[in-house]
C-alpha positions, 0 to 999 in steps of 0.5 A, spaced: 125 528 795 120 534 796 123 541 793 122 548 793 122 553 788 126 559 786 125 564 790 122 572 788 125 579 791 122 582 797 123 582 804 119 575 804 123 571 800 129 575 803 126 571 809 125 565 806 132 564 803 135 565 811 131 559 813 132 555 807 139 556 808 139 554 815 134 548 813 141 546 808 145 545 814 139 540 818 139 547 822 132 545 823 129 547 830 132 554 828 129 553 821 121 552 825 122 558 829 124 563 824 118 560 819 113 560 824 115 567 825 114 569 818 107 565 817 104 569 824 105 575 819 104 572 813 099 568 814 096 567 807 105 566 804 104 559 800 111 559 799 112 560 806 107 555 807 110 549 803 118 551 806 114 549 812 111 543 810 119 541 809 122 543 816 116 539 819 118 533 816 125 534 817 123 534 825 119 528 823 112 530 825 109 528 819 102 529 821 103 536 821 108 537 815 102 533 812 098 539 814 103 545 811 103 542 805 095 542 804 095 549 806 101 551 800 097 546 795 091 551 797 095 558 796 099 554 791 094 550 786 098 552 780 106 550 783 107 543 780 112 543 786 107 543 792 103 538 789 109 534 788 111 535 796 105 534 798 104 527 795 111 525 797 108 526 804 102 522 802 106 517 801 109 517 808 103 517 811 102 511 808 097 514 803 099 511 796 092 514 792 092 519 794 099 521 793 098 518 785 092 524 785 097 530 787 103 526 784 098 527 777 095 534 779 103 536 778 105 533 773 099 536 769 102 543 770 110 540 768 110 534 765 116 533 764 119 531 771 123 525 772 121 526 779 115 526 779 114 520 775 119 516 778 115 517 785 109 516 783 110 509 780 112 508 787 105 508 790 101 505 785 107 500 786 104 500 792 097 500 791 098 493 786 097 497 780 104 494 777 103 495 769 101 502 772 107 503 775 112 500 770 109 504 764 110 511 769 117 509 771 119 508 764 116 515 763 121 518 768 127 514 764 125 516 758 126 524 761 132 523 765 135 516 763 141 516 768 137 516 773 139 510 778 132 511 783 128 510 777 132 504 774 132 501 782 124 503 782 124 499 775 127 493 778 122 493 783 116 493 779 118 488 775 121 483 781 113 483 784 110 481 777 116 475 776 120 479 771 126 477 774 131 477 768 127 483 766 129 485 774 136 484 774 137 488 767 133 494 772 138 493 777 146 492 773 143 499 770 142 502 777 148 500 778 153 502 773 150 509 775 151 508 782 156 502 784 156 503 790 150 503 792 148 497 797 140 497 796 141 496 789 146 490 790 142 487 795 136 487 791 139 484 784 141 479 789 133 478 791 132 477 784 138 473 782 136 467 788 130 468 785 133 465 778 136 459 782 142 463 781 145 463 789 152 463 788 152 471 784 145 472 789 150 470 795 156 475 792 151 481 791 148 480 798 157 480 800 157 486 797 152 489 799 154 488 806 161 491 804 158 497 804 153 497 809 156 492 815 151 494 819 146 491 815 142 486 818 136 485 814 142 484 808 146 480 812 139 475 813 138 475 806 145 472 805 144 466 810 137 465 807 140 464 800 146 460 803 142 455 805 139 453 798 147 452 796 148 445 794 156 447 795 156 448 802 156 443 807 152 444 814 160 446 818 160 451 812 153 453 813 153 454 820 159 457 820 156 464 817 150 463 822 155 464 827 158 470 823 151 474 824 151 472 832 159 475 832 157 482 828 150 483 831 150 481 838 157 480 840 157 488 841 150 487 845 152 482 849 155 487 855 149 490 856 144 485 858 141 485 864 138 481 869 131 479 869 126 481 874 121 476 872 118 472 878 121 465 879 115 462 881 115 455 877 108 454 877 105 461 875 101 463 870 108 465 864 107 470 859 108 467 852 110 472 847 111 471 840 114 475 835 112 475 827 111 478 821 106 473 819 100 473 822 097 474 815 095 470 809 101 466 809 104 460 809 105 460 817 098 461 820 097 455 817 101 452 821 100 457 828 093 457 827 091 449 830 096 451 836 094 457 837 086 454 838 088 450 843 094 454 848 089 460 848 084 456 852 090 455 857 089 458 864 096 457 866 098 462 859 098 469 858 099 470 850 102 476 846 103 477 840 108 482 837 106 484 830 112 486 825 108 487 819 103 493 816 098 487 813 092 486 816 087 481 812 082 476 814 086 471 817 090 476 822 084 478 824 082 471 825 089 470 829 088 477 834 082 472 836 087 468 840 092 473 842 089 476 849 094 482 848 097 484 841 102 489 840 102 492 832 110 493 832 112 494 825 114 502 827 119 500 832 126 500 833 130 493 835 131 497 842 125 501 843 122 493 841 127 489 847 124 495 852 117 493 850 117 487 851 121 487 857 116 492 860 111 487 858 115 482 862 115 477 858 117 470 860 119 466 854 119 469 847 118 465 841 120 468 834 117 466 828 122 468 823 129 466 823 132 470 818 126 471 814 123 477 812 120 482 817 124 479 822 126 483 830 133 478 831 136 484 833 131 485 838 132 477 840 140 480 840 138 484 846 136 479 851 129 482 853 126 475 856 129 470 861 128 465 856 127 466 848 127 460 843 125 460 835 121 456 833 117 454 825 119 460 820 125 459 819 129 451 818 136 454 821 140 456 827 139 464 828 146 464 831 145 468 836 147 466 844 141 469 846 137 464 844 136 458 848 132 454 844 129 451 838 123 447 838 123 440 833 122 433 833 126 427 834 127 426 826 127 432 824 134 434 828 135 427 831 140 430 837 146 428 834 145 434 829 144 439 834 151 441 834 148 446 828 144 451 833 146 456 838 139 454 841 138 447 845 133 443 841 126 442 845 124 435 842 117 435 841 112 430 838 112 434 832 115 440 830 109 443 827 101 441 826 098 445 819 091 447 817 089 444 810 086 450 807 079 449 806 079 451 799 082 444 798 077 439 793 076 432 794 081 427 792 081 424 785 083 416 783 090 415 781 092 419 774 096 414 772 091 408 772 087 413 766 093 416 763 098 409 763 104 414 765 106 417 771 106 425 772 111 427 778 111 435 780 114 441 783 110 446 787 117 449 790 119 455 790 123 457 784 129 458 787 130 451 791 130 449 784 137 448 783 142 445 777 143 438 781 136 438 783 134 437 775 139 433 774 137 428 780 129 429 777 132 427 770 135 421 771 127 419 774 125 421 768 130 418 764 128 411 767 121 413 765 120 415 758 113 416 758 113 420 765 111 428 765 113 433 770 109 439 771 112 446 775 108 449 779 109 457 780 113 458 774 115 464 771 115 465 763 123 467 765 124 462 769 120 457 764 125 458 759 132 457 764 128 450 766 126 448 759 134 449 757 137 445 764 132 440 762 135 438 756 141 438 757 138 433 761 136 429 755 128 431 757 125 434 751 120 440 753 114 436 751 115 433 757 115 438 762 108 442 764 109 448 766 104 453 771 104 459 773 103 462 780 095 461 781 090 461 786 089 457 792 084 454 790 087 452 782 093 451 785 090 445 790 086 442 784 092 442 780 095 436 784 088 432 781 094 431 774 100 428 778 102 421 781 108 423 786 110 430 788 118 430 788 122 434 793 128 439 792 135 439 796 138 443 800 132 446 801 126 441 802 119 443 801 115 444 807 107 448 806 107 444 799 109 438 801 103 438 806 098 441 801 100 435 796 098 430 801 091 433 803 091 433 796 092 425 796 100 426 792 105 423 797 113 427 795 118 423 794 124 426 798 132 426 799 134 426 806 141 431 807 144 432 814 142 440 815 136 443 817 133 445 811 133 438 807 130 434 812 123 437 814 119 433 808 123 427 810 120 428 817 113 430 815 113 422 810 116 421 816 110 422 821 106 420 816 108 413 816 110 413 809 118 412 810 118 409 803 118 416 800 124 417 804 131 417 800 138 417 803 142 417 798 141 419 790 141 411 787 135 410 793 132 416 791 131 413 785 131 406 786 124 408 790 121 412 784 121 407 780 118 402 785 113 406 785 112 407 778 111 399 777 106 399 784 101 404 781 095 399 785 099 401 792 100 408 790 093 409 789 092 406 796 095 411 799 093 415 795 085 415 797 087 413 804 092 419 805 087 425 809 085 419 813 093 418 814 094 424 816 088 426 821 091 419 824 099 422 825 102 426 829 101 432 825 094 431 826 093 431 833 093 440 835 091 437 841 097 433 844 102 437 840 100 444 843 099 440 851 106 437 848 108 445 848 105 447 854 108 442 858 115 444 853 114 452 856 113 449 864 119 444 863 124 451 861 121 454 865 122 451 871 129 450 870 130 457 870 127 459 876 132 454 878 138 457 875 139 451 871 142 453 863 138 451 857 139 443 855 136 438 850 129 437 853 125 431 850 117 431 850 117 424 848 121 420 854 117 424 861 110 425 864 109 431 861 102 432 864 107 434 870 113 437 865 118 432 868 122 432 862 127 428 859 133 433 859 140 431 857 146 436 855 149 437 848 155 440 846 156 443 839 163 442 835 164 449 833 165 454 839 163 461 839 167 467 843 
């Protein structure tokens, strides 16, 4: 935090003391009005200056307390203090650099502040510069030990280069110091799921909760690492789903409003979607295909509501496609809703789910008459202000619809993805030069759990030749998979392990393996896609929840059923057949990018007409005052959006 030295005698400093001590009790307007007062007289005071520079920014005028703290810094060059205040207020202005700068300028006058430092690992943490920032953070440890922020800050920095057991230790240190401390709680609990750990990952995330109940974003963080939990069945699953709905929601409920939204059925709608990852991420490969094609719509008025601060190539490629776009990342879940009810947005789409950056409590709020979730996250949100969710047939056949608030929108598929354009073409089957099957794993880290290796070893028992290669594996995870596989039986020689690479190395990768397998209850998605533009088809296990049935449905649309289990015996059964069936295998193998243009997921065109029909059904039935229901796209005339729509009811109600 900023600081402000001892003070000296005089009339000046008399003052000062007066306004610091109103700026103590949060006084702060009449803190302003005595300060201005003093600078009007003294124009030229540094200290009054730098006192200045805090009153602004207790009134959040950033900018202006920027300004103050430059003056005192130019009145002041020899205060360590002021150069110290004035990087903490580079650091809001988003100005990580520079605040290393004044931060460094600081710490050459005293170099003995833990604060200091501490700070400064921050925004080079920010700037990308992690070996940088953990050397500085342990610099603050080793001048103040006890210090929980700096222990915290530690954990952080380890957590983005992968040092998650290295993390963890960071974390338990901050929290022996300050147990009741619900963001170091949380974060352990990041970092615990990382480590395949969910059920201490799910207590921490509970006692965070505990401390902060009105922690929304914690809250989404427990239902994301519930779902990778094999011990929870889909009732259970739901349930805590339900839950989140109840604290968030149920409160906001009584002040929906109306919608004044013109019920004409056949004007032109306005579609918002709302996301965080309109970046280089896993998702724009999937919007981007759709987005081509529902811009050119002269029936759709597209606005994006951006909730992220990141902005690279592909966000600037995906502004292209959005008419209107709304850089949201600032505002509060209220002042959001009132935007996009300003906006008059008909039907609003969220992108997140209960995943990073996402705005469910604005979703909470009601602020379009229709609002349905779509790709970014396998699950219900478990809010009754969301109408539907889009899907397919087998994804979510409507008999396991009862696990979502939403309706279900059934669509040719439930999502189109774009292969990257880094991928390099497909090599013959390894196996046929090798003599050996390789399998592999491109999942994250924590869908890897001890019933999935467990599964995975009983394959390669029955294949003593075959290897196992692991991509995007940390050194501290390597060590934990080594251990769980040979407990297995699987000698270590056997396993092949890679760390996090580039797209373009990573796609090369699949050039060594035969067949990618799928872990469970959550089941690949953007790996399973690259694996099959590569040539590698995934073996999967088929569950009854959401999150385990999105690989069986991309093998699915591929016409490749036979890489579909239902059971642990099939799923065996099948990887061995494939293994003695190596002329097949290669078959599909150099036919699969065909395959693939070929199928569902390959047809943008089809699937976003599909969708567009899917917005005009809805649409329409509530300019008829018609609540949500199942809508299927497959059994109707959708160039007219008469829709084949059929009401379900879930087995668990809500209050």
């Amino acid at each position: 935090m900023p600081r402000s030295s001892a003070l000296a005698n005089g009339s000046r400093e008399k003052e000062i003391n007066s306004i610091l001590r109103l700026y103590k009790k949060a006084q702060y307007g009449s803190a302003e009005i005595r300060i201005l007062k003093l600078l009007r007289q003294c124009p030229e005071f540094g200290l009054g200056w730098k006192v200045k520079g805090l009153v602004l920014q207790a009134l959040g005028r950033l900018d202006e307390s920027l300004q103050a703290k430059i003056k005192a810094v130019e009145l002041l060059p020899h205060d360590w203090e002021a150069h110290f205040n004035l990087g903490y207020a580079y650091q809001l202005q988003g100005a990580p650099a520079k605040a290393v700068e004044s931060y460094s300028k600081g710490l050459t006058i005293n170099p003995h502040h833990a604060d200091a430092y501490n700070n400064m690992a921050n925004a080079l943490k920010q700037l990308g510069q992690l070996k940088d920032a953990e050397l500085i953070c342990k610099q603050a440890l080793a001048i103040q030990p006890n210090m929980a922020n700096a222990h915290q800050n530690l954990g952080n920095i380890y957590h983005a280069q992968d040092k998650w057991l290295q993390a963890v230790g960071s974390y338990h240190e901050s929290l022996k110091l300050r147990p009741d401390w619900a963001e170091a709680h949380s974060n352990l609990a990041i970092s615990l799921q990382y480590l395949g750990l969910t059920p201490e990952s799910a207590h921490h995330f509970r006692k965070a909760l505990e401390l902060r109940p009105d922690w929304d974003a914690a809250h989404s963080n427990l239902l994301f690492s519930l779902s990778h939990d094999v011990m929870l069945d889909a009732q259970a699953i739901f349930a805590e789903h339900l839950a989140f709905g109840e604290r968030f929601e149920a409160p906001l409920r009584p002040s929906w409003r109306p919608h004044e939204n013109s019920k004409d059925p056949h004007r032109i709608l306005k579609i918002g979607i709302v996301s965080g990852d309109l970046y280089h991420h896993a998702i724009a490969n999937f919007l981007e295909p759709v987005l081509k094609h529902l811009s050119r719509s002269k029936s759709l008025s597209l606005h994006a509501y951006y909730t992220n601060t990141i902005n690279d190539n592909v966000t600037i490629r995906l502004r292209g496609y959005f008419p209107h776009w709304h850089a949201i990342a600032h505002l509060s879940a209220a002042n959001l809703a009132d935007q996009i009810r300003s906006d008059g947005i008909d039907i609003l789409i969220d992108l997140s789910g209960h995943t990073a950056h996402n705005r469910l409590l604005a979703f909470a709020r009601k602020p379009a008459p229709i609002q349905a979730s779509w790709m970014g996250y396998p699950g219900t949100t478990g809010l009754q202000a969301m109408d539907y969710h889009f899907c397919d047939h087998f994804w979510i056949p409507p008999q396991l619809g009862w696990q979502f608030t939403e309706k279900s929108v059934l669509l040719p598929v439930s999502a189109i993805f774009l292969p990257s354009e880094h991928a390099p073409a497909i090599n013959v089957l390894p196996a046929k030069e090798k003599g050996y099957i390789t399998f592999a794993s491109f999942n994250r880290p924590n869908k890897i759990n001890d019933s999935v290796i467990a599964l995975w070893s009983m394959l390669l028992r029955g294949l003593p030749n075959s290897r196992m290669l692991l991509g995007s594996i940390s050194p501290d995870r390597q060590h934990a998979l080594i251990e769980c596989f040979s407990r297995q039986g699987i000698e270590p020689d056997r396993l092949i392990f890679y760390p996090r690479l580039s797209m373009q190395d990573y796609l090369g990768l699949h050039h060594q393996i035969d067949i990618c397998l799928d872990t469970f209850p959550y089941s690949g998605g953007t790996t399973i896609h690259h694996a099959a533009w590569m040539g590698v088809p995934t073996l999967t296990l088929a569950g009854e929840t959401p999150t385990s049935r999105a690989g069986a449905a991309e093998m699915h649309f591929w016409g490749l059923d036979d890489f579909i289990a239902s059971s642990i015996e099939e799923f065996i059964n099948k990887g061995l057949f494939w293994a003695e069936n190596l002329t097949s295998l290669a078959d599909i193998r150099a036919n699969m990018r065909a395959r693939l243009e070929a199928s569902p997921l390959g047809q943008p065109a089809v699937y976003a007409a599909s969708l567009e029909a899917a917005f005009r059904a809805i649409w329409q039935r509530w300019c008829n005052d018609l609540p949500a229901a199942l809508i299927d796209t497959l059994h109707g005339d959708e160039s007219s959006a008469a829709l084949s729509v059929e009401n379900t009811q879930s087995p668990i109600e809500t209050s």
